[in-house]
Backbone of each chain as nested JSON, in Angstrom:
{
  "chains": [
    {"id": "A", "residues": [
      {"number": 1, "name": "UNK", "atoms": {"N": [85.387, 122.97, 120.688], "CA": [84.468, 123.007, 119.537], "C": [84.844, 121.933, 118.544]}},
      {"number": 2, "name": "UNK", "atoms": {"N": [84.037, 122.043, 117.509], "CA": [84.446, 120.741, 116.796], "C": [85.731, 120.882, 115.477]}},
      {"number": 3, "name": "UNK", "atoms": {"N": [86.473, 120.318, 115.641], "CA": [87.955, 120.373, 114.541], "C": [87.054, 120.249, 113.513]}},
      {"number": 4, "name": "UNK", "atoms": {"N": [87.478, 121.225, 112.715], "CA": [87.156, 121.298, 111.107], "C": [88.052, 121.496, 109.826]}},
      {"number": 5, "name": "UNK", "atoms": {"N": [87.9, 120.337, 109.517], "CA": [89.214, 119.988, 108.366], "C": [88.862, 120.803, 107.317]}},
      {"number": 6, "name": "UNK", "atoms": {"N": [89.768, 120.883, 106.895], "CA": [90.004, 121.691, 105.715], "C": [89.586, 120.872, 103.988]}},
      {"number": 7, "name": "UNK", "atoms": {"N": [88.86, 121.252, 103.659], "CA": [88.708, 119.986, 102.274], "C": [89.154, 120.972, 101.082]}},
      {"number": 8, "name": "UNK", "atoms": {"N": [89.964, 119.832, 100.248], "CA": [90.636, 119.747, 99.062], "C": [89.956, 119.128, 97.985]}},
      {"number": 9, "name": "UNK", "atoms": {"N": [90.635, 119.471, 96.544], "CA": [89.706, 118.901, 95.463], "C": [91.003, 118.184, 94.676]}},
      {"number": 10, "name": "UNK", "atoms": {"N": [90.939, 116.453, 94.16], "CA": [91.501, 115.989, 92.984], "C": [91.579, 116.724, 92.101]}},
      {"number": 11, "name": "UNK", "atoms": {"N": [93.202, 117.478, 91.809], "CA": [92.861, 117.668, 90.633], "C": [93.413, 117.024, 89.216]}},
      {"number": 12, "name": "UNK", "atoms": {"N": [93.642, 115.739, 89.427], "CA": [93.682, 114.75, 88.835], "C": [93.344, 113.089, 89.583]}},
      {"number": 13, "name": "UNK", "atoms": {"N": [93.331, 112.092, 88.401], "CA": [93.474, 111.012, 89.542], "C": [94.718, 110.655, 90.02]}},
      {"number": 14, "name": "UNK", "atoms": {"N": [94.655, 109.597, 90.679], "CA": [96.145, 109.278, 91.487], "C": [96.033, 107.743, 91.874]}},
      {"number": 15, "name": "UNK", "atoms": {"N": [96.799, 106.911, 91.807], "CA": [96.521, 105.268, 92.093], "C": [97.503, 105.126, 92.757]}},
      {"number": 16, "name": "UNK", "atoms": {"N": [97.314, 104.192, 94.425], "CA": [98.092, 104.492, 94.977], "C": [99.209, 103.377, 94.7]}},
      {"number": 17, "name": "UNK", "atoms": {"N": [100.34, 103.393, 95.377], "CA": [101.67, 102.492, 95.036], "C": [101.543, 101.685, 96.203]}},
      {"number": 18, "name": "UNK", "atoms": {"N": [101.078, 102.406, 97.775], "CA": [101.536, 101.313, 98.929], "C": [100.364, 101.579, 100.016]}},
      {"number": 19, "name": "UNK", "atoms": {"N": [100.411, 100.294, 100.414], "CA": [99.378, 100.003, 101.616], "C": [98.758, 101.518, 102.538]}},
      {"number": 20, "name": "UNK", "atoms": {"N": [99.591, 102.05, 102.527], "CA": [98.814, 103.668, 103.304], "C": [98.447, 104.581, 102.068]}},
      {"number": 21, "name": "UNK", "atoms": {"N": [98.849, 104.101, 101.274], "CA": [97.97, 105.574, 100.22], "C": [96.554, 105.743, 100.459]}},
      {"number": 22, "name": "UNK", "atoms": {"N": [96.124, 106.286, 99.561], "CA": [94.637, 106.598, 99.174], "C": [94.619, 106.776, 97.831]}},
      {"number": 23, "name": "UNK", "atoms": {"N": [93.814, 105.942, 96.802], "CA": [93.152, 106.471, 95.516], "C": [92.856, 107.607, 95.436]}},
      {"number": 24, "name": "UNK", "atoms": {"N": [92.308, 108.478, 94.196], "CA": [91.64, 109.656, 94.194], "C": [91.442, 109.578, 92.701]}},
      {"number": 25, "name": "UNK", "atoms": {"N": [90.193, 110.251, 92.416], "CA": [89.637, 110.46, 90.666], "C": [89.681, 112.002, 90.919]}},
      {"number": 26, "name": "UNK", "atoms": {"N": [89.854, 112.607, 89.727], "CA": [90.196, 113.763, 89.412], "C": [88.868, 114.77, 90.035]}},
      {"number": 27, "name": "UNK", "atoms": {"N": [88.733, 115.503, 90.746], "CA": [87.398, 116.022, 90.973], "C": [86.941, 115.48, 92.431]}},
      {"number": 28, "name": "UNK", "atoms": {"N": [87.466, 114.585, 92.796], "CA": [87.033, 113.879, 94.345], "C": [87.168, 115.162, 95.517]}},
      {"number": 29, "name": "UNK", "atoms": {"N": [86.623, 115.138, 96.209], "CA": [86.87, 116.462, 97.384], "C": [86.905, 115.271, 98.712]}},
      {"number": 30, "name": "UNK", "atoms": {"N": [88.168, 115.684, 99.259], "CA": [88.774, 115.399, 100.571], "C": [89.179, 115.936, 101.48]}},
      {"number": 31, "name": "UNK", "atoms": {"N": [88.836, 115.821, 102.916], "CA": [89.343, 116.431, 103.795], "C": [90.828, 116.081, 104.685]}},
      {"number": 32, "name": "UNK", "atoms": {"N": [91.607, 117.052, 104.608], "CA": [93.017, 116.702, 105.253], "C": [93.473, 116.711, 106.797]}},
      {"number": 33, "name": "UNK", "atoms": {"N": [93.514, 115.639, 106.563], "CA": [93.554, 115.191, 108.432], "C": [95.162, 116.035, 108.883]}},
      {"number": 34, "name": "UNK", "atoms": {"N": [96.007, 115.495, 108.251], "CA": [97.429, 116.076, 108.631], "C": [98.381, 116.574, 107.302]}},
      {"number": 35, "name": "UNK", "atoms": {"N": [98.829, 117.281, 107.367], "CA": [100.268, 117.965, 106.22], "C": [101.628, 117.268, 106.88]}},
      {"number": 36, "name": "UNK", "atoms": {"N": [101.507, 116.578, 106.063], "CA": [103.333, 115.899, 106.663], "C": [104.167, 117.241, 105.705]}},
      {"number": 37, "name": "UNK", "atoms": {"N": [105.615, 117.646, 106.015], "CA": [106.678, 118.534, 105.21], "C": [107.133, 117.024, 103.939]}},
      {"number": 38, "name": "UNK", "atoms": {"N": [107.128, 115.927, 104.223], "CA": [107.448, 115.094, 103.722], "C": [106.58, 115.444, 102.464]}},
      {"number": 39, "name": "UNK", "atoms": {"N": [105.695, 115.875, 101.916], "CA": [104.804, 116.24, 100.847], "C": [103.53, 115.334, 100.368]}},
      {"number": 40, "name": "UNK", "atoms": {"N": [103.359, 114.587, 101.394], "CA": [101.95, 113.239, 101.706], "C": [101.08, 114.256, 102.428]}},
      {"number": 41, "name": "UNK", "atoms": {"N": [99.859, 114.391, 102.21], "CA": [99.041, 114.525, 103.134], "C": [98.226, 113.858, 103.696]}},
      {"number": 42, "name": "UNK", "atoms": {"N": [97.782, 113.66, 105.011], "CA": [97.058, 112.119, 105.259], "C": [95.216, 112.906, 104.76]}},
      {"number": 43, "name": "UNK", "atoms": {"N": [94.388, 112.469, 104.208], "CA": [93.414, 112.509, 104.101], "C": [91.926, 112.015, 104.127]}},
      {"number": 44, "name": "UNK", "atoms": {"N": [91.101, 111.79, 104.057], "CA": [90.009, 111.151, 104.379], "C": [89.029, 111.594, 103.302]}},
      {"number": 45, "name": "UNK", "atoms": {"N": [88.421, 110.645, 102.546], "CA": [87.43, 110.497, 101.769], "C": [86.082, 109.377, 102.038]}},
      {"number": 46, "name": "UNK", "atoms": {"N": [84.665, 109.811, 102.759], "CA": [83.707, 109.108, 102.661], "C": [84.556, 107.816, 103.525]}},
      {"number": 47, "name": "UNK", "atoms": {"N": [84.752, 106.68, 103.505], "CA": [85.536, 105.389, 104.368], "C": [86.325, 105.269, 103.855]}},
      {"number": 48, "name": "UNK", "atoms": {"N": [87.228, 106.155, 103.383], "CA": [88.495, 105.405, 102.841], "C": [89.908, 106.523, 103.816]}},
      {"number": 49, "name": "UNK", "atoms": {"N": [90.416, 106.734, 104.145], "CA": [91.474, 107.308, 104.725], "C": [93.236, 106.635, 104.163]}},
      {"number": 50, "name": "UNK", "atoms": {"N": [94.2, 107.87, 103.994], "CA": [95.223, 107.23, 103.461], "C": [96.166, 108.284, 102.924]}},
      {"number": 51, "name": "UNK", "atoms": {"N": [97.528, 108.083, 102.527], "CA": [98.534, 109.468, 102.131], "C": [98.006, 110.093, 100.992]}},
      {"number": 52, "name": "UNK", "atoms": {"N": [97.875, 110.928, 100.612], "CA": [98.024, 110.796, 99.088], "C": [99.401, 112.251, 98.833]}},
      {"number": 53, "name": "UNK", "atoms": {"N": [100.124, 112.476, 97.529], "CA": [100.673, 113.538, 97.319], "C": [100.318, 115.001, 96.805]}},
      {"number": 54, "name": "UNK", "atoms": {"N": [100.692, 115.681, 97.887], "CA": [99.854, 117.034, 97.928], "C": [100.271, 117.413, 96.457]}},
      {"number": 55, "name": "UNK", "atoms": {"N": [100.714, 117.569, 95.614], "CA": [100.307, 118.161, 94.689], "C": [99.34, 117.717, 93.545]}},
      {"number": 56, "name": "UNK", "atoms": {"N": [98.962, 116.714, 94.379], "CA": [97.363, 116.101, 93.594], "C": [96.202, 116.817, 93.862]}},
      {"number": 57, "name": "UNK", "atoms": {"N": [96.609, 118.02, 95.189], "CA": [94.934, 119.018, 95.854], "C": [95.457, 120.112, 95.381]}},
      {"number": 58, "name": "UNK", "atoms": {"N": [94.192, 121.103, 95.336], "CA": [94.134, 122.109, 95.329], "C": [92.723, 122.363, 96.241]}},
      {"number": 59, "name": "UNK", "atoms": {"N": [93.256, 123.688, 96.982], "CA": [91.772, 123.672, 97.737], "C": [90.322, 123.665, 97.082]}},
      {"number": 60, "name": "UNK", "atoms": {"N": [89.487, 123.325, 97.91], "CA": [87.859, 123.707, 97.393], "C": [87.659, 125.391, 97.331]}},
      {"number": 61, "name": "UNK", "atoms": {"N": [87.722, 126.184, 98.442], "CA": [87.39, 127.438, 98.28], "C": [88.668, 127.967, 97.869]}},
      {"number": 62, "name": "UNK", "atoms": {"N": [89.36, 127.895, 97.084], "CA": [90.527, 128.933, 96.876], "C": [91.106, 129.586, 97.636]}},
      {"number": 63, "name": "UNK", "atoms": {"N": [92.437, 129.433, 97.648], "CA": [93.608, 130.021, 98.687], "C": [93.256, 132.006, 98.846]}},
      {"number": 64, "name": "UNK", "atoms": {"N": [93.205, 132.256, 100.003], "CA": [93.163, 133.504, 100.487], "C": [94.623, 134.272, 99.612]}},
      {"number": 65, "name": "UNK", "atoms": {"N": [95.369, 133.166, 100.428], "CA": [96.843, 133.506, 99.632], "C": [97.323, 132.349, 99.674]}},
      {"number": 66, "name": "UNK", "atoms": {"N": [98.408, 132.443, 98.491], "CA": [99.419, 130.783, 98.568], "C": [99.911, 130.471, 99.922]}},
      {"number": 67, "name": "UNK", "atoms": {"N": [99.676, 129.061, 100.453], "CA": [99.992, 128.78, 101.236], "C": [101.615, 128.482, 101.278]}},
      {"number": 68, "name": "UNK", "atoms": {"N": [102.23, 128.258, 99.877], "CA": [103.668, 128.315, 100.058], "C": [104.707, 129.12, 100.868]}},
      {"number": 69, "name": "UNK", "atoms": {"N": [105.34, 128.913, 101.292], "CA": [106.517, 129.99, 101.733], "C": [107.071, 130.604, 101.012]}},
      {"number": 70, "name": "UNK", "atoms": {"N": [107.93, 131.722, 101.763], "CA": [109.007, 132.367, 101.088], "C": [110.16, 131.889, 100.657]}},
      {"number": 71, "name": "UNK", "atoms": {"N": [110.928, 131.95, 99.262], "CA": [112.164, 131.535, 99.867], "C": [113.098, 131.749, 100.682]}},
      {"number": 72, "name": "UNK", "atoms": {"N": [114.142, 131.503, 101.243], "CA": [115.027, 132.023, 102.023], "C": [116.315, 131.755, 101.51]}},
      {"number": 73, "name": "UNK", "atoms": {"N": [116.933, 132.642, 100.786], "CA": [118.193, 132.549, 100.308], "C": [119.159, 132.641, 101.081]}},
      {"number": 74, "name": "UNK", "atoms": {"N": [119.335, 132.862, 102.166], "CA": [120.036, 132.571, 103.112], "C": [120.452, 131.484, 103.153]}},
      {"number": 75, "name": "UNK", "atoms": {"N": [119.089, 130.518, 103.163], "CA": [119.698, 128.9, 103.506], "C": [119.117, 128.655, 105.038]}},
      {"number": 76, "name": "UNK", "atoms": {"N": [119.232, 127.303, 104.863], "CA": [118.819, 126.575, 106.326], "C": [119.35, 125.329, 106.587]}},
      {"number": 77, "name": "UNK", "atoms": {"N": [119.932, 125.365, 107.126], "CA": [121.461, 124.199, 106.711], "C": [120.285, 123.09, 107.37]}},
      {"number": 78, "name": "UNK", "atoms": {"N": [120.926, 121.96, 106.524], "CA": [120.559, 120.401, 106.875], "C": [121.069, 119.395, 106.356]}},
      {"number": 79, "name": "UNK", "atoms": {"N": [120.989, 118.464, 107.02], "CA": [121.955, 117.314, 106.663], "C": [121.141, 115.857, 106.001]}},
      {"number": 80, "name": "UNK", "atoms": {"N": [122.552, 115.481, 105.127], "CA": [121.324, 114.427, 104.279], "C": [120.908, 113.333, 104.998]}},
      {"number": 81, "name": "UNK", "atoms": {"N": [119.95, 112.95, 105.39], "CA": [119.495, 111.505, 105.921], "C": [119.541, 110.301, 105.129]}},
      {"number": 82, "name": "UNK", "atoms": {"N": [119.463, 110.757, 103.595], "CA": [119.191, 109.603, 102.914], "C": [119.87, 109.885, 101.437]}},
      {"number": 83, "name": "UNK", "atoms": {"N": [120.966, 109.388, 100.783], "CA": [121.331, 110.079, 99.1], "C": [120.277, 109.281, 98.444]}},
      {"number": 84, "name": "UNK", "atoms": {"N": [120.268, 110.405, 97.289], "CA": [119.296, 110.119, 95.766], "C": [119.99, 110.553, 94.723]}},
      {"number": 85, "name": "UNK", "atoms": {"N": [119.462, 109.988, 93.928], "CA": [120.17, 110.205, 92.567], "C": [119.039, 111.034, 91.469]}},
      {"number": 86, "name": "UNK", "atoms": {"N": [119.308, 112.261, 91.182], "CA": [118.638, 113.177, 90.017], "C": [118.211, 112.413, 89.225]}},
      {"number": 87, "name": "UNK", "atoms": {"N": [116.877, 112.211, 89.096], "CA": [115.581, 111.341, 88.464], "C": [115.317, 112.944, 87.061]}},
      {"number": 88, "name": "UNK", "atoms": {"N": [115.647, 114.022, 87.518], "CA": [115.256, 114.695, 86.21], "C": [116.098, 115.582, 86.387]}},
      {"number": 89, "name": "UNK", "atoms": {"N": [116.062, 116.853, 85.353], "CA": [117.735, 117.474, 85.013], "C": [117.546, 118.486, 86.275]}},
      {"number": 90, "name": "UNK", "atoms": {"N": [116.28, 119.258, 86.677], "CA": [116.213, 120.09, 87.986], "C": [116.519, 119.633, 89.087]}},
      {"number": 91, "name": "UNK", "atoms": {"N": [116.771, 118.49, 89.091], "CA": [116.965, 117.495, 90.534], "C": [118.395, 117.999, 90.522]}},
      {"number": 92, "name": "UNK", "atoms": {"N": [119.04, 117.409, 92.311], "CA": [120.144, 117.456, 92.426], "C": [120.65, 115.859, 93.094]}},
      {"number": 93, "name": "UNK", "atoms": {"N": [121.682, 115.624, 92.96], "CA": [122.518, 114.338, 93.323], "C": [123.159, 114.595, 94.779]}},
      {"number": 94, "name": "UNK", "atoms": {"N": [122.614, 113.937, 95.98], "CA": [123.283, 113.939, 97.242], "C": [123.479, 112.777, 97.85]}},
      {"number": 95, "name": "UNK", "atoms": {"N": [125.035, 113.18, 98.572], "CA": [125.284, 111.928, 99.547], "C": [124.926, 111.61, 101.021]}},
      {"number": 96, "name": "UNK", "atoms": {"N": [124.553, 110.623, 101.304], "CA": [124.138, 110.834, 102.627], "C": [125.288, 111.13, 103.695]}},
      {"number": 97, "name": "UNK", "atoms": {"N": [124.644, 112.044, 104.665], "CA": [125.651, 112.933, 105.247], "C": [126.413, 114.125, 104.691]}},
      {"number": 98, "name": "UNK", "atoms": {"N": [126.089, 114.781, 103.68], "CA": [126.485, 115.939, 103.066], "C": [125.587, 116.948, 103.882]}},
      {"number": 99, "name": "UNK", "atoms": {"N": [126.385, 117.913, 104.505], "CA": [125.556, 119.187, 104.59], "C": [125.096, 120.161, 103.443]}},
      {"number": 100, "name": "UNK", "atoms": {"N": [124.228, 120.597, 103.602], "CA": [123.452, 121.794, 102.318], "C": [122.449, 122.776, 102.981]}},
      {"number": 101, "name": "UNK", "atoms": {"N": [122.593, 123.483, 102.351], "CA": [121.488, 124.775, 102.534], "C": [119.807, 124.681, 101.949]}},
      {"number": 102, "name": "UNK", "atoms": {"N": [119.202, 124.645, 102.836], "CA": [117.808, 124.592, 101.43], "C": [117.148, 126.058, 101.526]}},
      {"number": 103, "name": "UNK", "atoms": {"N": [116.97, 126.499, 100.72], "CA": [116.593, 127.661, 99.888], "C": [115.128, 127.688, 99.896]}},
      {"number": 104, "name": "UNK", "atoms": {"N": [114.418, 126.874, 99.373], "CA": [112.856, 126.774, 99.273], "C": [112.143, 126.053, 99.967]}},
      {"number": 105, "name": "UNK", "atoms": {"N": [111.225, 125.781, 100.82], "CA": [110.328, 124.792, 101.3], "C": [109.133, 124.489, 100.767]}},
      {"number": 106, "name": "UNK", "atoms": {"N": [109.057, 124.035, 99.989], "CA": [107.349, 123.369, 99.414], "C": [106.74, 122.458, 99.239]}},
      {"number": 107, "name": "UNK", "atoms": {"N": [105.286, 123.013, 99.17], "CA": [104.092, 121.633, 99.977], "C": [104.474, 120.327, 99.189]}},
      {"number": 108, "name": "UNK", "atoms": {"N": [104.702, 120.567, 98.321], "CA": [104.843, 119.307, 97.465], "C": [106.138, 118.211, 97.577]}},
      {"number": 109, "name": "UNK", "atoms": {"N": [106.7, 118.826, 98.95], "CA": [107.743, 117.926, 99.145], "C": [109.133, 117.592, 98.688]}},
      {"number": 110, "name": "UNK", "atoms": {"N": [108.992, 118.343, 97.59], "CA": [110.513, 118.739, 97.026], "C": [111.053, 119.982, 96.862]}},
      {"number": 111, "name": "UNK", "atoms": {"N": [112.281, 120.43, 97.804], "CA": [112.64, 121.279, 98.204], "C": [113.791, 121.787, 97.279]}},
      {"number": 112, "name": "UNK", "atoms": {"N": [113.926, 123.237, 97.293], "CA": [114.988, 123.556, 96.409], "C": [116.193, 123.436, 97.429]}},
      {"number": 113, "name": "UNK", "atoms": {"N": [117.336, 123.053, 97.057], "CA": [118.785, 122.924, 98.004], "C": [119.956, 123.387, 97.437]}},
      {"number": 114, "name": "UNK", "atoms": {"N": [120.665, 123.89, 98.315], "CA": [121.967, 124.661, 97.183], "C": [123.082, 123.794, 97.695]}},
      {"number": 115, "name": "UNK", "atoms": {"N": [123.952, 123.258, 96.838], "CA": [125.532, 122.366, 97.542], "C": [126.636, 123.443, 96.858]}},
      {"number": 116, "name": "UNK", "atoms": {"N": [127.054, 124.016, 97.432], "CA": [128.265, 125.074, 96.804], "C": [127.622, 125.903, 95.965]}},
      {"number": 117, "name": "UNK", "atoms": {"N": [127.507, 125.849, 94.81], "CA": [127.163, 126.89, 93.944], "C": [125.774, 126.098, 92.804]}},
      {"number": 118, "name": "UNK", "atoms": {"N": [125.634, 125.232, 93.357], "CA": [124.937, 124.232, 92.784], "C": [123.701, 124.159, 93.762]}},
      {"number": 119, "name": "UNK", "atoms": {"N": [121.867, 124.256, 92.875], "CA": [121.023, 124.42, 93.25], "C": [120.586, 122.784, 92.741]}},
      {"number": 120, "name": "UNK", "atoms": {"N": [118.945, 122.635, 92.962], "CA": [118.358, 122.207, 92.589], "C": [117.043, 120.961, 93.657]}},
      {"number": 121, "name": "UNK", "atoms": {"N": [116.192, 120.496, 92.796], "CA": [115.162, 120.171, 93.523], "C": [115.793, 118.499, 94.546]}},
      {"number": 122, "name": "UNK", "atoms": {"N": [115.277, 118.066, 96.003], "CA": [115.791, 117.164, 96.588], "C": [114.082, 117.339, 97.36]}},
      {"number": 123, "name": "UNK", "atoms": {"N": [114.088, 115.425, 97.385], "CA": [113.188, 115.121, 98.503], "C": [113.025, 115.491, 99.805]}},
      {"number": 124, "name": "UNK", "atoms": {"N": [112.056, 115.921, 100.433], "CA": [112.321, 116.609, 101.676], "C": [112.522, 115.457, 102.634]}},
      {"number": 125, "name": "UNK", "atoms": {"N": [111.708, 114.591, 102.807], "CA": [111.789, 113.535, 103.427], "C": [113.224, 112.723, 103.717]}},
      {"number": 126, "name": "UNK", "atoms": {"N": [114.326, 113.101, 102.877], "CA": [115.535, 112.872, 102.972], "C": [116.585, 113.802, 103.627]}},
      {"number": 127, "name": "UNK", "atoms": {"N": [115.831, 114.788, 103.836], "CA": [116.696, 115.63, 104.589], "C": [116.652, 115.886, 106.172]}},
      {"number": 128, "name": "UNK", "atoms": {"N": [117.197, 116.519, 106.626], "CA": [116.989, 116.601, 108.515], "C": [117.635, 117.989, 108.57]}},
      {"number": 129, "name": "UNK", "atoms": {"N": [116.892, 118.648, 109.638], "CA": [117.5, 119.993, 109.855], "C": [118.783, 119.622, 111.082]}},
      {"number": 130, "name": "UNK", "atoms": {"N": [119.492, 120.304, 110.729], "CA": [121.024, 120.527, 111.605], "C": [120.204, 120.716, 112.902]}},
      {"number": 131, "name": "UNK", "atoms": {"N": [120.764, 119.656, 113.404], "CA": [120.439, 119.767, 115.368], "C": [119.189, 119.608, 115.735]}},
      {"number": 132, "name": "UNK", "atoms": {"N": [118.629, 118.992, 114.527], "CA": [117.387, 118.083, 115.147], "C": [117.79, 116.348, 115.054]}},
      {"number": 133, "name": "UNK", "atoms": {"N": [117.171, 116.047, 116.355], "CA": [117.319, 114.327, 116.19], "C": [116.311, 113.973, 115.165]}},
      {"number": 134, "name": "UNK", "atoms": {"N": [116.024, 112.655, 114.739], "CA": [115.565, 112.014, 113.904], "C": [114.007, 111.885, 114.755]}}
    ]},
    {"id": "B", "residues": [
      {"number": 1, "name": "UNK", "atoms": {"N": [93.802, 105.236, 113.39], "CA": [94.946, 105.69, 113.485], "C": [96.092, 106.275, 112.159]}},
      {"number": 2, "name": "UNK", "atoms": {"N": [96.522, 107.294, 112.465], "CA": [97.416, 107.955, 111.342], "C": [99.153, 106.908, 111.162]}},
      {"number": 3, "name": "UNK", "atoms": {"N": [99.066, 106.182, 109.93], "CA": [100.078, 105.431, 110.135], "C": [101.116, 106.15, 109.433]}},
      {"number": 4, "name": "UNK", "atoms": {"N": [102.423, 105.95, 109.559], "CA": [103.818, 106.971, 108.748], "C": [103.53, 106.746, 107.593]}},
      {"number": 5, "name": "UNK", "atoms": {"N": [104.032, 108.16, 107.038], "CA": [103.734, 108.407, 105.233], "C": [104.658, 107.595, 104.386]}},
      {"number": 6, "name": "UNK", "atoms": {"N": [104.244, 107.036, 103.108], "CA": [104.919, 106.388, 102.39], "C": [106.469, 106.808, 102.636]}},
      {"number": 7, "name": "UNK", "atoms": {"N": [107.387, 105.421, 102.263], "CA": [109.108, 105.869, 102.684], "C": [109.716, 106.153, 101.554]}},
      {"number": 8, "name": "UNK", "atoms": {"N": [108.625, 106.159, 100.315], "CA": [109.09, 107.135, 98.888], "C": [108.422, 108.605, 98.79]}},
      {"number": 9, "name": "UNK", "atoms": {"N": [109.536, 109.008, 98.275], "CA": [109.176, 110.175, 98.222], "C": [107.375, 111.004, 96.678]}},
      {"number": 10, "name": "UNK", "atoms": {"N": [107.125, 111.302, 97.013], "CA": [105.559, 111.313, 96.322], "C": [106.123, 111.881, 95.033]}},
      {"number": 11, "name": "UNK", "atoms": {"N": [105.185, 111.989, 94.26], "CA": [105.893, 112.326, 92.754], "C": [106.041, 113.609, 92.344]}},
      {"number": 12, "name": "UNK", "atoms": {"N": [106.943, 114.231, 91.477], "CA": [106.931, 115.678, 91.287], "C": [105.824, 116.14, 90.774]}},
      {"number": 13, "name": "UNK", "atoms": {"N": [105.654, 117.8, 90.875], "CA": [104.814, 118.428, 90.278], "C": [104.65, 118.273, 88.56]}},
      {"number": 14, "name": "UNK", "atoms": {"N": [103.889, 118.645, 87.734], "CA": [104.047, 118.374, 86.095], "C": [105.075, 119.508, 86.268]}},
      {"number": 15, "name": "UNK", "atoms": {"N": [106.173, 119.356, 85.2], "CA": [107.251, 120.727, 85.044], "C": [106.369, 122.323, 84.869]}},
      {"number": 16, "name": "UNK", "atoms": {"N": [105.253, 122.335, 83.912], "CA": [104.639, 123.511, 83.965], "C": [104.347, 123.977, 85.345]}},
      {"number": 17, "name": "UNK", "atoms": {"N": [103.929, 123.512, 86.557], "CA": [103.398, 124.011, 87.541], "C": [104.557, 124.016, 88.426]}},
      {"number": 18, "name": "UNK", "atoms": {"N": [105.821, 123.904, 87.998], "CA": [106.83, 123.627, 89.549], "C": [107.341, 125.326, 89.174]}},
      {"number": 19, "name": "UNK", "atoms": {"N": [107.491, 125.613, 91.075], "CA": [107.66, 126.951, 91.656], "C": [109.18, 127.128, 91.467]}},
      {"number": 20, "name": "UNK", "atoms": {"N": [110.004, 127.65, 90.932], "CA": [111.88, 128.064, 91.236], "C": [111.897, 129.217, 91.417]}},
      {"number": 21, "name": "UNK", "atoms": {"N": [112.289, 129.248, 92.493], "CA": [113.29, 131.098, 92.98], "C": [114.047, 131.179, 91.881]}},
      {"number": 22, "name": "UNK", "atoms": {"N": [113.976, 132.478, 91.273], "CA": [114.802, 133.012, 90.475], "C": [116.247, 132.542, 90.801]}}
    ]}
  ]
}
């Protein structure tokens, strides 16, 4: 049968930074081709196709339920692929190759992570789950 | 074709709307 994307609404604008983005004006409705965990979604508007960052959509018909996850305080160990440096005070500071636990998974691509007793928000895209290849 | 997502990471939520586990 025929794949039927799911369409989203701007809910702001967005200008993109690099050759795969996509523009968007606040109010634009787009359909989402793919959900990267990385927190890009690839999307399609009228001829234009391109990433944009999911926390620029919100659906058109309203979520049944949040599509977010649960947290898992447990943890889900993973290892750093890439260090960053805390851009704001919720952020956390990692080295590449540090193991950590992440606690939260969300659409928006920044994940909550715990290092010892120490929480806070980290790019997902920088991380790798323990005992997955690249 | 779907080409790989930007190699920066996309921008945070505004602070009012970001989700924290207690």
């Amino acid at each position: 049968g025929p794949i039927i994307l799911q369409t989203y609404r701007a809910v702001a604008d967005y200008e993109k930074n690099s050759k795969t983005e996509m523009s968007m004006k606040v109010g634009d409705v787009v359909d989402v081709i793919e959900k990267s965990e990385s927190g890009w979604w690839f999307c399609q508007q009228k001829n234009k196709r391109g990433w944009v960052p999911a926390v620029y959509l919100e659906p058109t018909d309203g979520p049944d339920e949040s599509e977010e996850q649960e947290p898992n305080y447990a943890g889900e160990l993973h290892v750093v692929r890439k260090g960053y440096t805390a851009a704001q005070e919720d952020e956390i500071t990692l080295k590449e190759g540090e193991t950590i636990e992440v606690i939260h998974k969300l659409l928006d691509g920044w994940w909550v992570v715990r290092k010892d007793e120490i929480t806070g928000y980290y790019p997902s895209m920088y991380l790798q789950k323990m005992g997955a290849e690249n | 074709t779907i080409k790989h997502p930007p190699t920066e990471p996309p921008p945070r939520p505004p602070a009012e709307a970001r989700k924290r586990p207690a």
